[in-house]
C-alpha positions in Angstrom: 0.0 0.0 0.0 1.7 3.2 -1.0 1.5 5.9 1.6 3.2 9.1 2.8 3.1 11.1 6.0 4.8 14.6 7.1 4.6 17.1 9.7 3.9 20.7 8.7 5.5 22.5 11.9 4.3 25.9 13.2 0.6 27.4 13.9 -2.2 25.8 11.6 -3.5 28.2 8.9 -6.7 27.9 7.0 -7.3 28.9 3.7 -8.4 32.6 3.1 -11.3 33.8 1.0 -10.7 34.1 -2.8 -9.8 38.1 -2.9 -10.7 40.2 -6.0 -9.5 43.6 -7.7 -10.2 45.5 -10.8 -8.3 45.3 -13.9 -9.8 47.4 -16.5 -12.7 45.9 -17.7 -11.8 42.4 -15.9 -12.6 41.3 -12.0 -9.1 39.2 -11.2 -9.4 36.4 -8.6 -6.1 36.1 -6.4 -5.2 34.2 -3.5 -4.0 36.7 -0.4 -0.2 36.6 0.9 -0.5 34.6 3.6 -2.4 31.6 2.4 -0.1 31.1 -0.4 2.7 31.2 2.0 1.3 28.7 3.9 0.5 26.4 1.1 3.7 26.9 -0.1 5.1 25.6 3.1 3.0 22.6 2.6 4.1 21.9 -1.0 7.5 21.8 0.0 7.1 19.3 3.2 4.6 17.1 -0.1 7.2 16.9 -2.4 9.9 15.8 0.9 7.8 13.4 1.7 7.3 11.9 -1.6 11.1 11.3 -2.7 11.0 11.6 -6.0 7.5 9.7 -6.7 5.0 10.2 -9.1 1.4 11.8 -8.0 -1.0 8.8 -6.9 -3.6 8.4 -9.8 -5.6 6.0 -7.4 -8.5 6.8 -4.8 -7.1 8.2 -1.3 -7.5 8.6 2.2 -6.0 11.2 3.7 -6.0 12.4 7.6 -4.9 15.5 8.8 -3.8 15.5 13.1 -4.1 19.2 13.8 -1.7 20.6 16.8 -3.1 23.4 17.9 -0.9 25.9 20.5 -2.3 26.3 24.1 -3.1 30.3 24.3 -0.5 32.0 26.2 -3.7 33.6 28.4 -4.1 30.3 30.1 -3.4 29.7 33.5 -0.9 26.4 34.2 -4.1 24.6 35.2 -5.9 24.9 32.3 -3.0 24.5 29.8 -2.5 21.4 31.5 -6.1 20.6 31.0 -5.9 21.0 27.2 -2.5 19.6 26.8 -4.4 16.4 28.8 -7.5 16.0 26.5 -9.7 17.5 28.7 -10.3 20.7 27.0 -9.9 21.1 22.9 -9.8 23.9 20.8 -12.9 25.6 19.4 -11.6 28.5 17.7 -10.5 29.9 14.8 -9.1 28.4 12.3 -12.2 26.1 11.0 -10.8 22.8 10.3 -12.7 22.9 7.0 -10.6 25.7 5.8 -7.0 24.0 7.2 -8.4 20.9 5.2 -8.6 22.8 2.2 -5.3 24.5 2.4 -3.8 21.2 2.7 -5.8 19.5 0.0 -5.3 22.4 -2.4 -1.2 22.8 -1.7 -0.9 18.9 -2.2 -2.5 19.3 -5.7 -0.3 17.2 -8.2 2.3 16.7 -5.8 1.2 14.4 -3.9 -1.9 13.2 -6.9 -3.1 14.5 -9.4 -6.0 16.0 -8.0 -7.6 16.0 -4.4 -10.7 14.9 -6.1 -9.1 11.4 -5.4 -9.5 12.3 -2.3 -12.7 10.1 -1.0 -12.5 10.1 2.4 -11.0 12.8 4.8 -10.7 12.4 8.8 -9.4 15.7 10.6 -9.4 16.8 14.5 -8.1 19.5 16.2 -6.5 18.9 20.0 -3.8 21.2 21.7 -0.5 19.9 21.7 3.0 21.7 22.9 4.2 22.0 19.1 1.8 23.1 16.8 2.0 22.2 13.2 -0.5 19.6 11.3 0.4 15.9 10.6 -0.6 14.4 7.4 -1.1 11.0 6.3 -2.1 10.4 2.8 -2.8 6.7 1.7 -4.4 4.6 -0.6 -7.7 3.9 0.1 -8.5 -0.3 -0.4 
């Protein structure tokens, strides 16, 4: 069963909102500065992780273990607390829109398109380093 599996290191991001701007008679659609940043970031840890191999062409399964950091506002009780399981995070970013940042910066690196992606698991918990660990695989 071919796999792969990387760790994306430093605060999650999700993706931004499609931005737009006037040129002449045409709307432009552009992608803002700090989502393609992050994607880039994401491309880069793909294309480690995948050594050289060609894009899976079959269907995939991919899950995405989201590190989230412990708010620095938190007193040594409750930081423990999350860092335990007992509390998880519930704020921004959505993990729909961290999903799609990874599924759109893996785009023909990792396959050819994340419509192969068929099925997607993805949680959120607070961990001491933040950063998102992927596992893309096969799906039998």
């Amino acid at each position: 069963m071919k796999k792969i599996e990387f760790f994306v290191e430093g605060d999650p991001k999700g993706k931004g909102r499609p931005r737009f701007r006037r040129a002449g008679n045409f709307v432009q659609t552009y992608t803002d500065a700090k989502t393609k940043s992050y994607e880039q970031k994401i491309s880069e840890a793909a294309k480690i992780a995948m050594n050289g191999l060609e894009p899976f062409k079959q269907p995939l399964w991919m899950t995405l273990r989201i590190y989230m950091p412990v708010p620095k506002s938190y007193s040594k009780k409750r930081s423990e607390a999350c860092l335990n399981g007992f509390e998880y995070p519930t704020k921004k970013p959505d993990i729909d829109n961290i999903a799609k940042a990874f599924l759109d910066a893996m785009n023909g690196i990792a396959y050819m398109d994340d419509i192969q992606v068929i099925m997607l698991t993805a949680y959120k918990s607070y961990a001491e380093t933040a950063g998102v660990e992927v596992e893309c695989r096969e799906y039998l």
